[in-house]
NUKOLMI-597214 format. One line per 10 residues: number of its first residue (from 1); for each residue x, z, y of N, C-alpha, C. Coordinates in steps of 0.1 Angstrom, whole numbers, padded with zeros to 4 digits. Each point is the difference from the previous one (the first is absolute). Example, Ala and Ser with C-alpha at 12.3 -4.5 7.8 and 13.67 -1.06 7.14 Angstrom:
2
1> 0132/0078/-0057/-0009/0000/0012/0009/0000/0012 ~ -0004/-0007/0011/0009/0000/0011/-0008/0008/0011 .
//
This chain:
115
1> 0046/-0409/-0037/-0004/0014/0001/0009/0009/-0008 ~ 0008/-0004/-0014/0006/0005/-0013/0016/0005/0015 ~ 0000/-0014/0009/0012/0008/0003/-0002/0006/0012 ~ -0010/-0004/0004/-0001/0015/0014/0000/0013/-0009 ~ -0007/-0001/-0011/0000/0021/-0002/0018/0002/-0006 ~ 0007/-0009/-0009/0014/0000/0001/0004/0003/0013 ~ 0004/-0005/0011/0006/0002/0012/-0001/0009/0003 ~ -0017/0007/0000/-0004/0012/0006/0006/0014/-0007 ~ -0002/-0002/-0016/0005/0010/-0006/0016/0003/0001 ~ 0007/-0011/0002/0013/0004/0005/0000/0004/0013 .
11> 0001/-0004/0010/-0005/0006/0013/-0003/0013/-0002 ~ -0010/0002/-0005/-0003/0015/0001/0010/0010/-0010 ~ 0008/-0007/-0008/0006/0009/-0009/0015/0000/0008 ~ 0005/-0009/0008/0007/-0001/0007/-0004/0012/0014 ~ -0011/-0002/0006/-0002/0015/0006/0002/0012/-0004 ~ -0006/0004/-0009/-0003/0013/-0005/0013/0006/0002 ~ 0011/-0011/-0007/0013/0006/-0005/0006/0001/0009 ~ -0001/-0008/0015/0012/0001/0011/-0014/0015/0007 ~ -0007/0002/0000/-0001/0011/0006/0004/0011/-0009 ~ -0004/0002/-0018/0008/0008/-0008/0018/0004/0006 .
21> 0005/-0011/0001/0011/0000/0005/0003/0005/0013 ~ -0004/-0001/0011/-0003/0005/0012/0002/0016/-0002 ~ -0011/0005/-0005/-0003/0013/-0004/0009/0008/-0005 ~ 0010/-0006/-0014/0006/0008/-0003/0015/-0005/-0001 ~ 0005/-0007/0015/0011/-0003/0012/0006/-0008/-0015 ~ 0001/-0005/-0004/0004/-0013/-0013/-0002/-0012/0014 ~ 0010/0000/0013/-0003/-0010/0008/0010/-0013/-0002 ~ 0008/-0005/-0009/0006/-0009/-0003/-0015/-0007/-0012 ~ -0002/0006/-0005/-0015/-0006/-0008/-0011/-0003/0006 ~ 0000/0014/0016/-0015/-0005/0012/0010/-0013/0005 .
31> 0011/-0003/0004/0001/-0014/0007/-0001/-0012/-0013 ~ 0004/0002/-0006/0001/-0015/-0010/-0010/-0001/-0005 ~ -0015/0008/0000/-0015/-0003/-0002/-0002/-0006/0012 ~ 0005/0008/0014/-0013/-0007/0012/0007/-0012/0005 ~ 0015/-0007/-0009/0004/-0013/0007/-0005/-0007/-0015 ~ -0006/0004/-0014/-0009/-0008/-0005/-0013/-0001/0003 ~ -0007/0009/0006/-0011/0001/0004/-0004/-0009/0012 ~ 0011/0001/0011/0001/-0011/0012/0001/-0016/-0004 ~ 0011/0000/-0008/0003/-0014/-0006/-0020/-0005/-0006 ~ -0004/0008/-0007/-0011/-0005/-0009/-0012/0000/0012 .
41> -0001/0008/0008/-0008/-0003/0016/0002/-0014/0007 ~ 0017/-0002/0004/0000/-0013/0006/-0001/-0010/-0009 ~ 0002/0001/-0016/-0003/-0015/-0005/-0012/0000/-0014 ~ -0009/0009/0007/-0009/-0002/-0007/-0006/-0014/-0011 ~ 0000/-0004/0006/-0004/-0017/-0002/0011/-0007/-0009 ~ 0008/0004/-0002/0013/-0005/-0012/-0006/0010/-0007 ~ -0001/0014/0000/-0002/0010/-0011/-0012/-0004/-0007 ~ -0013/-0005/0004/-0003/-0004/-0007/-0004/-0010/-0003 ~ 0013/-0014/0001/0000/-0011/-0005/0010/0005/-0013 ~ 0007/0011/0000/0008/0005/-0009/-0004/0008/-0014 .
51> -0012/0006/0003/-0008/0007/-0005/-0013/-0011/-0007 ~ -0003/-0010/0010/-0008/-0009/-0008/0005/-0003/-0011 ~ -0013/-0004/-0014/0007/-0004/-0015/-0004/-0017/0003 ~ -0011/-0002/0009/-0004/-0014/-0003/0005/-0006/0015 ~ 0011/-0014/-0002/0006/-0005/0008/-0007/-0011/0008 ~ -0018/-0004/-0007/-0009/-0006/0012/-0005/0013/0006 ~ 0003/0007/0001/-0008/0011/0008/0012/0009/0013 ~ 0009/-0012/0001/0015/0007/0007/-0002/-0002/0016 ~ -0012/-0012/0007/-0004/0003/0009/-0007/0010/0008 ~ -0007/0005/-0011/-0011/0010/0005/0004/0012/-0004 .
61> 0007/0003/-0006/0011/0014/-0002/0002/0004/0011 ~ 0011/-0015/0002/0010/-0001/0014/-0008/0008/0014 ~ -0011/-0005/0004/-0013/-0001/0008/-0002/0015/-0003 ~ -0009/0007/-0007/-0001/0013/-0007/0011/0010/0004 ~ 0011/-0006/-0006/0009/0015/0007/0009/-0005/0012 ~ -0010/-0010/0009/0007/-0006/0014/-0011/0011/0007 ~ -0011/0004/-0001/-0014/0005/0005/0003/0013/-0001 ~ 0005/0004/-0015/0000/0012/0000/0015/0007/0005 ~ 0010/-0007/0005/0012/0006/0011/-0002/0003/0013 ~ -0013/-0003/-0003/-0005/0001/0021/0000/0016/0000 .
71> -0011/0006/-0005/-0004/0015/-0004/0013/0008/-0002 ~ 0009/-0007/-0010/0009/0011/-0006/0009/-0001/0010 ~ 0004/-0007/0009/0013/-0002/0010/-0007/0009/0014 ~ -0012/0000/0001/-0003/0009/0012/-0002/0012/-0003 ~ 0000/0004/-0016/0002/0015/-0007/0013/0000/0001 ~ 0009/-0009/-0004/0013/0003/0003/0011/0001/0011 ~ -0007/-0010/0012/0003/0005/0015/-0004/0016/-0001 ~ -0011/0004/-0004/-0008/0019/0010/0016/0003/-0011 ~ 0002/0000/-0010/0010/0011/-0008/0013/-0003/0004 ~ 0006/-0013/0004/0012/-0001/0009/0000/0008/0014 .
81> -0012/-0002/0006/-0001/0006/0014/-0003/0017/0000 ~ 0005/0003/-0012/-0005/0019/0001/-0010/0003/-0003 ~ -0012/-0009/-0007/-0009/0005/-0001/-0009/0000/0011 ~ 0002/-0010/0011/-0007/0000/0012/-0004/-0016/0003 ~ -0006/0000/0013/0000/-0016/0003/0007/-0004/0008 ~ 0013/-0010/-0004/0007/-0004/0009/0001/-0016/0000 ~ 0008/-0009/0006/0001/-0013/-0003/0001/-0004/-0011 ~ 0007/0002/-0010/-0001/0000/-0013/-0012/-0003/-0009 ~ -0009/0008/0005/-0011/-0005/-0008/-0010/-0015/0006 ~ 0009/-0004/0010/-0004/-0013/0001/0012/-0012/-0003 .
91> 0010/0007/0004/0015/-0011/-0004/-0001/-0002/-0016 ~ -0006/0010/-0009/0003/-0005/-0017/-0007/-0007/-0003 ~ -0013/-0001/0005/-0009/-0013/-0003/0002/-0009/0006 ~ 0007/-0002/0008/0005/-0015/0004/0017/-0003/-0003 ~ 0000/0010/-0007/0017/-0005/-0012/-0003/-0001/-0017 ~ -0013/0006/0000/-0002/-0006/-0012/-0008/-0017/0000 ~ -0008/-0004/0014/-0005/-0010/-0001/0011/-0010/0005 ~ 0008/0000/0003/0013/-0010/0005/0005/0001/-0015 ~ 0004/0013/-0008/0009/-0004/-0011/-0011/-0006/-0014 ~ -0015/0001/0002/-0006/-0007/-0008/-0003/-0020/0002 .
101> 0001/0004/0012/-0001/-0015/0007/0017/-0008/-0006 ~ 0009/0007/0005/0011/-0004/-0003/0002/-0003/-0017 ~ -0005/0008/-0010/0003/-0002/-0012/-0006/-0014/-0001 ~ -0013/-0003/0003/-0012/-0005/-0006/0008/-0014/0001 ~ 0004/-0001/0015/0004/-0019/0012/0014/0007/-0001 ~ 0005/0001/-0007/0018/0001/-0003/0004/-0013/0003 ~ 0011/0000/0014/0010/-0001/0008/0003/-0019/-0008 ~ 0003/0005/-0016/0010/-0010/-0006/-0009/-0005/-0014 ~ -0014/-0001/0005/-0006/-0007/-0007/-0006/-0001/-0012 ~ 0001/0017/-0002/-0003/0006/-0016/-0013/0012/0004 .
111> -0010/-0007/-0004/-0013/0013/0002/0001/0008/-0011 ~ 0004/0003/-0011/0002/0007/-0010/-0015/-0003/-0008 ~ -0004/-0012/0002/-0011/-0003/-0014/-0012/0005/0009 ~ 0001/0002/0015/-0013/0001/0004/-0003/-0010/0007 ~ -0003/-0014/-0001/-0006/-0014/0007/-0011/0003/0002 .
//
């Protein structure tokens, strides 16, 4: 739970600022927030294996912010697509579930401590 409100409070401090930014045209600071803000959407599930302090608990982190990239990537498709509904808000949840799938059953035999 200690690192879901971590993740979240970044997240949200990470928002505030790229719309602060937005607002007052500082847009070299609005893109390098919303390509950390996208990065931290599609790999939720490392952020908070990353954020976790206890390393038996790196499964269900994993899991935790695998669940919670679903939400944030179909918030993040409507804000790629203009603020509207377009493909997007179905193509990011299925790029974040291929790139969590992919971390988890990595190619070359290394789950990163999640068995």
């Amino acid at each position: 739970m200690d690192t879901m409100i971590r993740y979240t409070l970044l997240y949200a401090l990470l928002f505030l600022s790229h719309i602060f930014f937005a607002a007052n045209d500082m847009m070299i600071l609005f893109r390098i927030v919303a390509i950390v803000i996208t990065f931290m959407t599609f790999f939720a599930g490392l952020m908070f294996v990353f954020l976790e302090k206890d390393d038996s608990r790196f499964v269900d982190s994993y899991h935790h912010g695998f669940l919670f990239s679903i939400p944030l990537s179909i918030g993040l498709g409507w804000a790629y697509g203009d603020m509207g509904v377009t493909i997007l808000m179905l193509m990011f949840p299925i790029i974040s579930v291929v790139l969590h799938f992919v971390v988890r059953k990595s190619f070359i035999g290394h789950t990163y401590g999640l068995k």
